[in-house]
C-alpha positions as CSV (number, residue, x, y, z in Angstrom):
1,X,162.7,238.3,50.9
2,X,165.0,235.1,51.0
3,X,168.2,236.2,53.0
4,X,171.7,236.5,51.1
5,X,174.1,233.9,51.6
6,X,176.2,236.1,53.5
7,X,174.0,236.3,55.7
8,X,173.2,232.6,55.8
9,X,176.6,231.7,56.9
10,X,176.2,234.5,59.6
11,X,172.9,232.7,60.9
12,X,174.6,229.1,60.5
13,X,177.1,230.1,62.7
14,X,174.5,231.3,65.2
15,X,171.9,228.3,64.7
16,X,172.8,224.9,63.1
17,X,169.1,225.3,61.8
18,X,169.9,228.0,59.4
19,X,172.3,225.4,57.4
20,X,169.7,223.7,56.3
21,X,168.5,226.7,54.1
22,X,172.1,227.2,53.5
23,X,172.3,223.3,52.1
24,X,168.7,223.4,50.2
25,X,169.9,226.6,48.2
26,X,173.4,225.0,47.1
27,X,173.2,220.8,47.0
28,X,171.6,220.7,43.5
29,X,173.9,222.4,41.8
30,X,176.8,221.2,43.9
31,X,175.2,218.2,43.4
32,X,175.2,218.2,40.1
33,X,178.9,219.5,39.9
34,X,180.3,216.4,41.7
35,X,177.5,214.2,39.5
36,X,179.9,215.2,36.3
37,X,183.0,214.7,38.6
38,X,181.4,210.9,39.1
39,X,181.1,210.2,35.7
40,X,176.8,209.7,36.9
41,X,177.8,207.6,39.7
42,X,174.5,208.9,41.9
43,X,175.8,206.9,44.7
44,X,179.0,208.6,44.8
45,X,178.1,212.0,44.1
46,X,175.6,211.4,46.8
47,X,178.3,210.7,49.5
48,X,180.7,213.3,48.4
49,X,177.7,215.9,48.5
50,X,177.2,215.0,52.3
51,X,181.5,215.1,53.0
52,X,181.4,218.8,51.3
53,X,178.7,220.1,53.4
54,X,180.2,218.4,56.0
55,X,183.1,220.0,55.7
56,X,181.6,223.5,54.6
57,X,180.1,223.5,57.8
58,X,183.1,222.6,60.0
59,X,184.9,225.2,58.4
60,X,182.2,227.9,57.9
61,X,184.0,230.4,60.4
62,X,186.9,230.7,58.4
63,X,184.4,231.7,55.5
64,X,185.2,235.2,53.9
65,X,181.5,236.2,53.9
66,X,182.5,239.1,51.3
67,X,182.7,236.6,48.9
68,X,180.6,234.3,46.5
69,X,179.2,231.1,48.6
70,X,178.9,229.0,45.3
71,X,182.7,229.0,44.6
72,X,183.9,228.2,47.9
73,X,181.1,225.1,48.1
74,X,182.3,223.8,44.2
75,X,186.3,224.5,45.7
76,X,185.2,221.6,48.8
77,X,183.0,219.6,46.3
78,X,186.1,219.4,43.9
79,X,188.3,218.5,47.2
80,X,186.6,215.7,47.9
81,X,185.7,214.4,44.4
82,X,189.3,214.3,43.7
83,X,190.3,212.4,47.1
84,X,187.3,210.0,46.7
85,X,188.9,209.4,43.4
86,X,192.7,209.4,44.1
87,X,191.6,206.3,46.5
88,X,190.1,204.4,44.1
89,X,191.8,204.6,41.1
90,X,188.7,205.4,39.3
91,X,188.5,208.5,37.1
92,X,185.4,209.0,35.3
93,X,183.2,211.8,34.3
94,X,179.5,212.7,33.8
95,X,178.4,216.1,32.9
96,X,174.8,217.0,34.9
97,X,173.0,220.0,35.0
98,X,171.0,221.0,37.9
99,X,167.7,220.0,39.0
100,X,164.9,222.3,37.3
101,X,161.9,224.3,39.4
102,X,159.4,221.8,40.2
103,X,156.9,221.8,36.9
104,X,159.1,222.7,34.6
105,X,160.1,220.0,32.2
106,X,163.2,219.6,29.8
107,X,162.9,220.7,26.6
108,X,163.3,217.7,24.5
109,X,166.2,219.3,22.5
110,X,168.6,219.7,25.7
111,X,167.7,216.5,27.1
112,X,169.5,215.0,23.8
113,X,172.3,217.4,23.9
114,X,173.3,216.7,27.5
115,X,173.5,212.9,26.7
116,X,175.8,213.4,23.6
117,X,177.6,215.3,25.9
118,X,177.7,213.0,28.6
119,X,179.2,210.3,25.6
120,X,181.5,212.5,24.4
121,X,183.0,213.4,27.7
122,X,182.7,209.6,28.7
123,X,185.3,209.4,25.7
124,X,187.6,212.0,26.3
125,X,188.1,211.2,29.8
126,X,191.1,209.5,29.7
127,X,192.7,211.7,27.5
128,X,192.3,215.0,29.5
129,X,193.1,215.7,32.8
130,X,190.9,215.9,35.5
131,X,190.9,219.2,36.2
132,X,190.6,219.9,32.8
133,X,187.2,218.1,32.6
134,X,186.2,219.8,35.7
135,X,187.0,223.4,34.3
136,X,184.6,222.1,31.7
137,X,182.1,221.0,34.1
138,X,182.2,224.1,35.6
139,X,182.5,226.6,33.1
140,X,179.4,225.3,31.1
141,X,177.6,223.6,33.1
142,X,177.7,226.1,36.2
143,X,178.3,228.4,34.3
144,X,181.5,230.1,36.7
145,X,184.2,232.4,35.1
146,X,187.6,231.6,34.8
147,X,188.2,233.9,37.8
148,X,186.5,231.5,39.8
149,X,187.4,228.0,38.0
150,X,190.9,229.1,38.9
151,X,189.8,229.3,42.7
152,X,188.6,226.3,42.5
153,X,191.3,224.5,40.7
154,X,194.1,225.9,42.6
155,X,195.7,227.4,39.3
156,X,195.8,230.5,37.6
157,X,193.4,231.9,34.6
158,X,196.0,231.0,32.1
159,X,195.8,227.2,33.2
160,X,191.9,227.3,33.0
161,X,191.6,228.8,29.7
162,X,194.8,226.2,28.2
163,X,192.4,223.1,30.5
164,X,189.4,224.7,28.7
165,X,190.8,224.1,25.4
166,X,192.5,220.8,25.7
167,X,189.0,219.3,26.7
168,X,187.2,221.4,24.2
169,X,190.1,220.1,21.3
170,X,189.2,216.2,22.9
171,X,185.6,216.6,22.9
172,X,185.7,218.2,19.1
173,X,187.8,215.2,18.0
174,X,185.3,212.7,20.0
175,X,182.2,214.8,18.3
176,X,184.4,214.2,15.0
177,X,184.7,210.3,15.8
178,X,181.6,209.6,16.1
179,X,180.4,211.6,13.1
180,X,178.6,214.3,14.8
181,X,180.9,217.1,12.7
């Protein structure tokens, strides 16, 4: 029986060894989080990935283990998406989802979805915020509750919802411009 992340943290405290189970469990869909934060920049999403377990490790004793690991990961990952792009100047976005069970293929249909999506969010970017797009990112493509999107984002469940539908309004009128409605 794989150990919970609670428990994880406990042992990474203990043994820098046990972070490496702690990083092989989270990075893909962490991964894929700050992917869609990169607009599908791999390189970029590559080096935020190692800054947020960086600095989920540095601050791992200040952890409150009685809570959900995920959030507090996508919380950092968000941190340091938005610094790397604050310094450059650069906002983009690119929706991912995370990497499936060795074996298992895509089906065909979602493969197609997830690149209109990735279009459509490609077009809406500059006219939603950023942490609209990433309440986006992270309530369908992680598939977190507004409880926790609000952790994340620093802002209350009333924000994430009004984020939710601003890029959900954008993306409808994109779908709608490009004659997909």
């Amino acid at each position: 029986m794989e150990p919970s992340d609670s428990e994880l943290v406990l042992k990474c405290l203990e043994a820098k060894e046990a972070f490496a189970e702690l990083y092989r469990r989270h990075a893909p869909p962490v991964y894929a989080f700050l992917k869609g934060m990169h607009r599908g920049d791999e390189h970029a999403a590559a080096d935020s990935l190692q800054e947020t377990f960086l600095r989920a490790f540095n601050a791992l004793r200040r952890f409150d283990r009685s809570r959900p690991l995920r959030p507090w990961l996508l919380t950092i990952a968000g941190n340091v998406a938005r610094d790397v792009l604050a310094r450059s100047k650069k906002v983009q976005y690119r929706a991912e989802v995370p990497d499936r069970p060795s074996g298992e293929q895509p089906i065909p249909e979602t493969v197609a979805t997830n690149e209109v999506c990735f279009t459509l969010l490609d077009r809406v970017a500059p006219r939603v915020s950023p942490r609209a797009v990433a309440a986006f990112l992270l309530a369908r493509c992680q598939g977190l509750s507004y409880s926790e999107i609000a952790t994340i984002n620093e802002c209350s469940q009333a924000t994430v919802k009004r984020d939710l539908a601003d890029a959900m309004a954008a993306l409808s009128g994109a779908a709608a411009e490009m004659g997909l409605v």
